[in-house]
C-alpha positions as CSV (number, residue, x, y, z in Angstrom):
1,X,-43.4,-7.7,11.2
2,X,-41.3,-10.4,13.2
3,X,-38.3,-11.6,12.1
4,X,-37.4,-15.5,12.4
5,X,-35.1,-16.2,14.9
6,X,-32.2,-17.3,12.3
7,X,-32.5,-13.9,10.3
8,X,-32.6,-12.0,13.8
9,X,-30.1,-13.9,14.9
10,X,-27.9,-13.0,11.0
11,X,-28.9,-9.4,11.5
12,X,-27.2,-9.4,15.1
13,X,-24.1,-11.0,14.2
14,X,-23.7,-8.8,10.8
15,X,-24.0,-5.7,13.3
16,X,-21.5,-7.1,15.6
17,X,-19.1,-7.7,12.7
18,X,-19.5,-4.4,11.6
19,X,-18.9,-2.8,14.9
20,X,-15.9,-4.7,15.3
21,X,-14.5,-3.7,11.7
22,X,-14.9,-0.2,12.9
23,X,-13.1,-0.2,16.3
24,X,-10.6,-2.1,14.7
25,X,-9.5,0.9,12.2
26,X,-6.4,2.3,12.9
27,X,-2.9,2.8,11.6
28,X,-1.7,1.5,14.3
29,X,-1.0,-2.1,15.9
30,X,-0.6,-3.5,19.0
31,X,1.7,-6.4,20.1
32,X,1.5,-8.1,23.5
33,X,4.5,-8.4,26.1
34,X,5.9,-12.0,25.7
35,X,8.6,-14.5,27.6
36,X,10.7,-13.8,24.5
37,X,9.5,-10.0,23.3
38,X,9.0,-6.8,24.8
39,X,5.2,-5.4,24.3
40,X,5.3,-3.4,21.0
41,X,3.0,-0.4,19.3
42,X,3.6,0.4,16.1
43,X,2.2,2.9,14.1
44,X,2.2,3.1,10.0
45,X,3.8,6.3,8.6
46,X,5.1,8.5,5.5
47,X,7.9,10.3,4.8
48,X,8.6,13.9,3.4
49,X,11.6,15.9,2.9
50,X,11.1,20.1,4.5
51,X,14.1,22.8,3.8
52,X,16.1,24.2,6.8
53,X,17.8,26.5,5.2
54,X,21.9,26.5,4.8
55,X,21.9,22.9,5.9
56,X,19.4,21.7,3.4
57,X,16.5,19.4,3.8
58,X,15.6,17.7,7.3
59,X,13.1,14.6,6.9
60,X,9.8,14.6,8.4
61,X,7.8,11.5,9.0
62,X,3.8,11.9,9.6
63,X,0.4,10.1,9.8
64,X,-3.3,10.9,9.5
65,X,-6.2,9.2,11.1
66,X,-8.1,6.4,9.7
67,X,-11.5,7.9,7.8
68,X,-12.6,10.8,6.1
69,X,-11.5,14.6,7.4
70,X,-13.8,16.9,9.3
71,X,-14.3,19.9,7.5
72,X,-11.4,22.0,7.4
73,X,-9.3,19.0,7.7
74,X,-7.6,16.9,10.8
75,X,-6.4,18.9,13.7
76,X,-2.6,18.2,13.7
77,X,0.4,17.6,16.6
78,X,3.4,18.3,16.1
79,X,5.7,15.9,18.4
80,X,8.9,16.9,19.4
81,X,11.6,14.4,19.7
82,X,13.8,14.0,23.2
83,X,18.0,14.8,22.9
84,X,19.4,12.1,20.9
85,X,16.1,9.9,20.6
86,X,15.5,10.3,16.5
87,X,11.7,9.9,15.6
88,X,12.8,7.8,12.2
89,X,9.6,5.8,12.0
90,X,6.4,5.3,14.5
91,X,7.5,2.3,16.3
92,X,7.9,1.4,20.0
93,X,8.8,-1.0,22.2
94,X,8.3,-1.6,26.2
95,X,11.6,-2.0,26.8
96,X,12.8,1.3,25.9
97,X,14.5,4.1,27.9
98,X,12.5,7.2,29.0
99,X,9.3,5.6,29.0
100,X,9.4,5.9,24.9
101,X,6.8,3.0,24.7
102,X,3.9,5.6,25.8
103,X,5.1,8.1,23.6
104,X,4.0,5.6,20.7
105,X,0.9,4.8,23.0
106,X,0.4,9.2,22.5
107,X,0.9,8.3,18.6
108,X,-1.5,5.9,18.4
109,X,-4.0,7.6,21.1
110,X,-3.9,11.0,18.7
111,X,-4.4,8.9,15.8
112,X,-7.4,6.5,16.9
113,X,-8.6,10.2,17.9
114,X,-8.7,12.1,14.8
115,X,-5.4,14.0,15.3
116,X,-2.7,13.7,12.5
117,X,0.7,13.1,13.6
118,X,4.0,14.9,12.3
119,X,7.0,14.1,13.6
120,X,9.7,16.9,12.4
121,X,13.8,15.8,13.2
122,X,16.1,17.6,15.3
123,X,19.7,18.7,13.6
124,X,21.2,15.6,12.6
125,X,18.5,14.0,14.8
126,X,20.5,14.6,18.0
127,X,18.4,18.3,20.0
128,X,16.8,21.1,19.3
129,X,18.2,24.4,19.2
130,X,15.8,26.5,21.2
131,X,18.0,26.4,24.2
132,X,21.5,26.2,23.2
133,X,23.3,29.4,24.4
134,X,23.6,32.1,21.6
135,X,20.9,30.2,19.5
136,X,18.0,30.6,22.4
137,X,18.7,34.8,22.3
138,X,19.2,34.6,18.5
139,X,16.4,32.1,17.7
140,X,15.1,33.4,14.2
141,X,18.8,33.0,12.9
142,X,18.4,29.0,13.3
143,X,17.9,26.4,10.8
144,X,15.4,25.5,13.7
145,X,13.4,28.3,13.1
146,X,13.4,28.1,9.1
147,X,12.6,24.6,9.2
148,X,10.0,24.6,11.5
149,X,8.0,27.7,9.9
150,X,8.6,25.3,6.3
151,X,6.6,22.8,8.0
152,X,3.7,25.2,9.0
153,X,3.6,26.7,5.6
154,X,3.4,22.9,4.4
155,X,0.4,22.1,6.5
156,X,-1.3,25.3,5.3
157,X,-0.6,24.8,1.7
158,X,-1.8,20.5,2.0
159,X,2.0,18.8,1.8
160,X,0.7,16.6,4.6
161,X,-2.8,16.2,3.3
162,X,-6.5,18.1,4.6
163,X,-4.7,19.0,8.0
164,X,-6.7,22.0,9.9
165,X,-4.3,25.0,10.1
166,X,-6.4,26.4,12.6
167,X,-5.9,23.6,15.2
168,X,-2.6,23.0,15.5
169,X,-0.6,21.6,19.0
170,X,2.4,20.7,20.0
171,X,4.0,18.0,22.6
172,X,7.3,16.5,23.1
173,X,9.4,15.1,25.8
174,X,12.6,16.6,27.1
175,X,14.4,18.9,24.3
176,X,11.2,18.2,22.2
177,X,9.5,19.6,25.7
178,X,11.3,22.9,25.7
179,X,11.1,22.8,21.7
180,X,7.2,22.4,22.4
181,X,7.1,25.9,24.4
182,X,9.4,27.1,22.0
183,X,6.1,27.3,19.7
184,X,4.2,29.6,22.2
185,X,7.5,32.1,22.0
186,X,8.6,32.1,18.3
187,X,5.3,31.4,16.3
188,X,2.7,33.6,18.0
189,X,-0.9,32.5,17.4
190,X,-0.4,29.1,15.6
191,X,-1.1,26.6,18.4
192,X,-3.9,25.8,20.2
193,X,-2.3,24.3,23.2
194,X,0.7,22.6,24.2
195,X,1.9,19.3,26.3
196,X,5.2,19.3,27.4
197,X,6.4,16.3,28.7
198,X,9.8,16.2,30.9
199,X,10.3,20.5,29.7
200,X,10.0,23.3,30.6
201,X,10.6,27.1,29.1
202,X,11.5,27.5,25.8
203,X,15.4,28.8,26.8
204,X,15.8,27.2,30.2
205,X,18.4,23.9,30.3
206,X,18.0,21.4,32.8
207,X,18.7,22.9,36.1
208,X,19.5,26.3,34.6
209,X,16.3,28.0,34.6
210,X,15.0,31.2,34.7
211,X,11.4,31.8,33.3
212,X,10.7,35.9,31.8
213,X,7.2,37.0,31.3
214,X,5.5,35.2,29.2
215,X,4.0,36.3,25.6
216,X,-0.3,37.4,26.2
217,X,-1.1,35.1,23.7
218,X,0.9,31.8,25.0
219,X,-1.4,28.9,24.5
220,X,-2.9,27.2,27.0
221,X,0.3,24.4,28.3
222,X,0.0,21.2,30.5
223,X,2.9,20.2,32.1
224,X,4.1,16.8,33.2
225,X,6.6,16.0,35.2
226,X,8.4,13.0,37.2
227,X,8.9,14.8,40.7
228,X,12.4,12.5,40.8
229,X,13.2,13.6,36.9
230,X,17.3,14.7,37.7
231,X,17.9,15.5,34.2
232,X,15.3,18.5,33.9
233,X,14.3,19.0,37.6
234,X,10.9,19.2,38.8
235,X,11.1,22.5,40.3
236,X,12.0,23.9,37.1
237,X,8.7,23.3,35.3
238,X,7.5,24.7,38.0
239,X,8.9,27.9,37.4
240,X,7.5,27.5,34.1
241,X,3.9,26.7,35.3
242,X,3.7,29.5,38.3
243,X,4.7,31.9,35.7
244,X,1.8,30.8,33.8
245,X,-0.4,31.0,36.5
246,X,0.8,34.9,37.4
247,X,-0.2,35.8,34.4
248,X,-3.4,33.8,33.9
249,X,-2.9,32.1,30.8
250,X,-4.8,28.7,31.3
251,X,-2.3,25.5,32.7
252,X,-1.9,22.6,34.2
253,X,0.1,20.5,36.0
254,X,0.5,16.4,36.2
255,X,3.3,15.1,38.4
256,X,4.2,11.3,38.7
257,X,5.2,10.9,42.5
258,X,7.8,8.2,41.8
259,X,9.0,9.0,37.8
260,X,12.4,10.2,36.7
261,X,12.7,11.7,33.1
262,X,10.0,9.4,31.5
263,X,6.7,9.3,29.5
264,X,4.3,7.9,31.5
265,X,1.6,5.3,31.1
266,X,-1.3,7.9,32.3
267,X,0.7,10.8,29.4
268,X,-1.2,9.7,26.3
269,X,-5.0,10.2,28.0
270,X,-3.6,13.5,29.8
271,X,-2.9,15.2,26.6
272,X,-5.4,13.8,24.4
273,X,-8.1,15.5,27.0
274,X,-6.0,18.8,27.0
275,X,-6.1,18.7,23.0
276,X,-9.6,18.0,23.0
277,X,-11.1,20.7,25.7
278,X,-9.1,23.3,23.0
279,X,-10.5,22.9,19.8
C-alpha cells in the first residue's frame, strides 16, 4: 500500500515529535551561560528525614529516574558531599567553587541513565567523620556509621522507592571522597563500585596518608584526581590506588594534568561508565 505524501509526511513528523518527547524526559534542566547568568543545571528532588542516632534525624534529599524501574528496581548512588559544601537541594551553577557545576552535571548524567540519586548530609552539613582522629579508629561508634547503615536499611525496605539493593555505588568529592571509600571499609559487600572524586582512603587526611591493606572484598574504585589538587595531594590517592593494584582488586585512575581540587567537566561520563561496566 502507498501512503500519500501528506500522510507520510504526518506519520514522519508524529515520529519525530515522539522521539523528541522522549529525549526530552528528565528531572533535570539545563540553563545556558548568559552576559548576565552563570550556566545552570538543576535537578528536581525529595526530601526525607533518616535517624543518626544520639543526635537525632539528618535530612536526606534524593531523586529517581524518569520511567518505569527495571526489575528489581533502579540501581542507586549514594553521593557524598565535599567539607562544608551542604547537598540541600540538586541545583548548580557554573560559577561555583570546586568545579560543583559538574557534580550536578554527575546528577543529572546518573539520572538521564537510570541511576537514582541520594544525597545523605554530613553532621550539621559541614564533613564527614570517617577521618577525624579517634572517630576513623572508632568508626562504628559514629552517628556516621548509624546514619548511614539507616539509609541502607531504607533502600532495602522501599523509603526511597523500587531502588535495587543489589546495585548500590557510591561517589563523592573531597570528604564525601574519603567518605565514598569509607563504604568499601565499614559496609562490606553493599557496593558495587565506587568513584572518588578529589579522595582518597577512608582514614587518610589531606597530606596525612598512610593506606593499610585493603579489605578482599573492596569494590572495584576509580579514582580522579587534579595532579595540582593542594588540598588532598595527588600523590596520596596514589597511595590509595597502588595499594589497590598490589592487591588486585580492579581500579582505575583519571588525572586532570592542570586541575586543583575540582570536579571536572570529563567526571560525570568517567563514572557513569565505571557504574555501568559493574552491574
Amino acid at each position: 500500500m502507498r501512503l500519500s505524501p501528506s500522510l507520510l509526511g504526518c506519520l514522519l513528523l508524529c515520529t519525530a515529535m515522539l522521539h523528541t518527547t522522549a529525549q526530552a524526559e528528565s528531572r533535570c534542566t539545563d540553563r545556558a551561560k548568559t552576559l548576565l547568568k552563570p550556566a545552570e543545571v538543576s535537578c528536581s528532588y525529595r526530601t526525607t528525614w533518616i535517624d543518626s542516632g544520639i543526635v537525632g534525624a539528618r535530612q536526606v534529599i534524593y531523586q529517581t529516574p524518569v520511567g518505569t524501574p527495571p526489575a528489581g528496581g533502579w540501581p542507586v548512588v549514594l553521593i557524598y558531599q565535599g567539607s562544608f559544601f551542604a547537598l540541600d537541594d540538586f541545583t548548580y551553577t557554573s560559577n561555583l567553587p570546586f568545579g560543583g557545576y559538574y557534580e550536578g552535571k554527575v546528577i543529572q548524567t546518573l539520572l538521564n541513565n537510570g541511576y537514582a540519586v541520594i544525597a545523605p548530609s554530613a553532621p550539621a552539613d559541614l564533613f564527614w567523620q570517617t577521618n577525624i582522629p579517634g572517630l576513623a579508629q572508632a568508626y562504628e561508634l559514629t552517628t556516621d556509621y548509624d546514619f548511614l547503615g539507616n539509609v541502607l536499611d531504607a533502600i532495602g525496605t522501599g523509603h526511597f522507592g523500587p531502588l535495587n539493593a543489589q546495585r548500590q555505588y557510591a561517589t563523592g568529592i573531597s570528604s564525601g571522597g574519603y567518605n565514598s571509600s569509607r563504604m568499601a571499609v565499614s559496609f562490606p559487600g553493599k557496593f558495587r563500585a565506587l568513584a572518588v572524586q578529589s579522595g582518597s582512603y577512608a582514614t587518610c587526611s589531606g597530606p596525612l596518608c598512610v593506606v593499610p591493606e585493603l579489605p578482599a572484598d573492596h569494590p572495584p574504585t576509580l579514582l580522579l584526581h587534579g595532579f595540582v589538587d593542594s588540598v588532598v595531594p595527588w600523590w596520596s590517592m596514589d597511595l590509595y590506588y597502588d595499594r589497590l593494584l598490589y592487591q588486585g582488586i580492579e581500579t582505575a585512575r583519571y588525572t586532570e594534568p592542570l586541575a586543583g581540587h575540582e570536579w571536572f567537566a570529563a567526571s560525570p561520563g568517567k563514572v557513569l561508565a565505571w557504574f555501568n561496566a559493574h552491574p
